[in-house]
C-alpha positions in Angstrom: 0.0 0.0 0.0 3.0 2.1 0.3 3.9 2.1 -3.2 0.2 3.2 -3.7 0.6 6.3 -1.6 3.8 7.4 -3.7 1.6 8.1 -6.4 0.5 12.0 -6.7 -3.4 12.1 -6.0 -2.8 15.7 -7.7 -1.4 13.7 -10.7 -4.7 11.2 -10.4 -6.9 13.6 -10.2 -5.2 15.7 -13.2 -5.7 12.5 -15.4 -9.2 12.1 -15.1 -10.2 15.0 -15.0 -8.2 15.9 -18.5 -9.9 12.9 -19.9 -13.3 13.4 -18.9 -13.1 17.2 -20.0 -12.0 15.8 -23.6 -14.9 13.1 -23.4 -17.1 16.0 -23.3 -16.0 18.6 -25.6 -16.7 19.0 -28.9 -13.6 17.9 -31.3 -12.3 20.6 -33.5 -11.5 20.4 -37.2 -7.2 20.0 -37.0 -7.5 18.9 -33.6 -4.7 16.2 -32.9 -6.1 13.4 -30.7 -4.2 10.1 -29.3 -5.5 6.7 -30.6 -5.2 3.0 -30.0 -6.0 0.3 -32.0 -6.5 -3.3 -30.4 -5.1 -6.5 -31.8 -5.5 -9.7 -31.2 -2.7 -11.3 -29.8 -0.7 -8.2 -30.2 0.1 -5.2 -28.4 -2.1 -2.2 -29.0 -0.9 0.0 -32.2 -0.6 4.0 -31.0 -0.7 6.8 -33.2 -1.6 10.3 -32.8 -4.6 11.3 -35.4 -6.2 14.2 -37.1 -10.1 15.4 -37.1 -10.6 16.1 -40.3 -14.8 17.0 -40.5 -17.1 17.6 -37.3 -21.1 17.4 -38.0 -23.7 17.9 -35.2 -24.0 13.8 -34.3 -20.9 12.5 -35.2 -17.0 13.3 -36.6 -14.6 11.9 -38.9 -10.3 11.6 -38.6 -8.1 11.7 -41.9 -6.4 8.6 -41.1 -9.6 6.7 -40.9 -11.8 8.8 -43.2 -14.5 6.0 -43.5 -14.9 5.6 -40.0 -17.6 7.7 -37.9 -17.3 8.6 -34.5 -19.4 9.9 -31.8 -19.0 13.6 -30.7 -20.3 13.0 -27.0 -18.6 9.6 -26.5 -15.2 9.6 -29.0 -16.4 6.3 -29.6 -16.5 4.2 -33.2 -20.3 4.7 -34.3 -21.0 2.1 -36.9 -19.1 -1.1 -35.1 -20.7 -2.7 -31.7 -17.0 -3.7 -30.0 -14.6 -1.4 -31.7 -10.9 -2.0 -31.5 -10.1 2.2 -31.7 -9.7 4.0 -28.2 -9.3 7.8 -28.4 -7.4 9.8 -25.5 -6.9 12.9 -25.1 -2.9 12.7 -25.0 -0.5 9.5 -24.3 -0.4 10.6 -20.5 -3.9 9.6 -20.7 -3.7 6.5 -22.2 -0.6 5.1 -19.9 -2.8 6.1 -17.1 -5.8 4.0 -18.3 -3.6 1.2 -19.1 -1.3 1.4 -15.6 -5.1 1.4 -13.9 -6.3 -1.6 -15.8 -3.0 -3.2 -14.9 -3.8 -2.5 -11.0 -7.7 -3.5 -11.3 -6.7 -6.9 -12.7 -3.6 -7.3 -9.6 -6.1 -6.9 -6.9 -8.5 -9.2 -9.0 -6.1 -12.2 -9.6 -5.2 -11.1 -5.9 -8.5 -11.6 -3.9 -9.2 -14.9 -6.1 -5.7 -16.4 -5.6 -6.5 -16.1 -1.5 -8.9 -19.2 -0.8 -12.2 -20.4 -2.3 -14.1 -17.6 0.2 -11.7 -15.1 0.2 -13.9 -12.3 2.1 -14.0 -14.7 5.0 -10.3 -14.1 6.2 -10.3 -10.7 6.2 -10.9 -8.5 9.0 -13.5 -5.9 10.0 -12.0 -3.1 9.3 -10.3 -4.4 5.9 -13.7 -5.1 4.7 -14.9 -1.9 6.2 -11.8 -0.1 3.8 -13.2 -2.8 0.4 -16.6 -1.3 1.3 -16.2 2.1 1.6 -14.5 2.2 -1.9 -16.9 -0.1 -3.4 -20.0 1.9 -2.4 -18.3 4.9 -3.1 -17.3 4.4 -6.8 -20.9 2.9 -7.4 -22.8 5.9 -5.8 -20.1 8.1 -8.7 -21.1 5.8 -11.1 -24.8 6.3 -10.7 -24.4 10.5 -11.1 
């Protein structure tokens, strides 16, 4: 948990909030954005990507100028599970992928501990898992 408190809640906080604010802005016509593309087997491609046209619903890049995306979500409009990310900058993206990392630790962690795992721990440790839980779901729900 040490290591944990190392890292800059300022820094954290200066992440999501940077990412959320791009989520919700409008893109702009030569505005340079940072994309990954998923691959099977593979690690993720990277490239840094140009808006070429913005309508009211959806806009288009020049790399992938067949390819819709959603305004309000920078999300791929015309595929279900699409394999392109946008990110504001790379800073954003490392952070993602450093808190994906972390998620699936304490995952394979609390599953690696017995077949009840909740059972062993103490009051107060559960008390801690709870607080966090409820706390991200009540954000979640806003």
């Amino acid at each position: 948990m040490s290591d944990l408190k190392g890292i800059s809640d300022f820094a954290n906080d200066l992440m999501e909030e940077r990412q959320q604010s791009f989520l919700k802005k409008k893109p702009i016509v030569g505005q340079r954005m940072f994309l990954t593309e998923r691959q099977r087997n593979a690690p993720p491609i990277t490239r840094i990507v140009t808006v070429e046209r913005v309508g009211n619903r959806y806009f288009l890049l020049k790399e992938f100028a067949r390819r819709r995306f959603y305004i309000d979500s920078k999300r791929e409009a015309d595929t279900f599970d699409s394999h392109l990310t946008l990110y504001a900058s790379i800073d954003c993206y490392e952070y993602e992928e450093d808190k994906l990392k972390l998620t699936y630790e304490i995952k394979s962690a609390i599953n690696q501990i017995s077949p009840n795992p909740l059972r062993l721990l103490t009051m107060v440790e559960l008390g801690v898992i709870a607080n966090l839980v409820l706390k991200n779901n009540k954000d979640d729900k806003k």
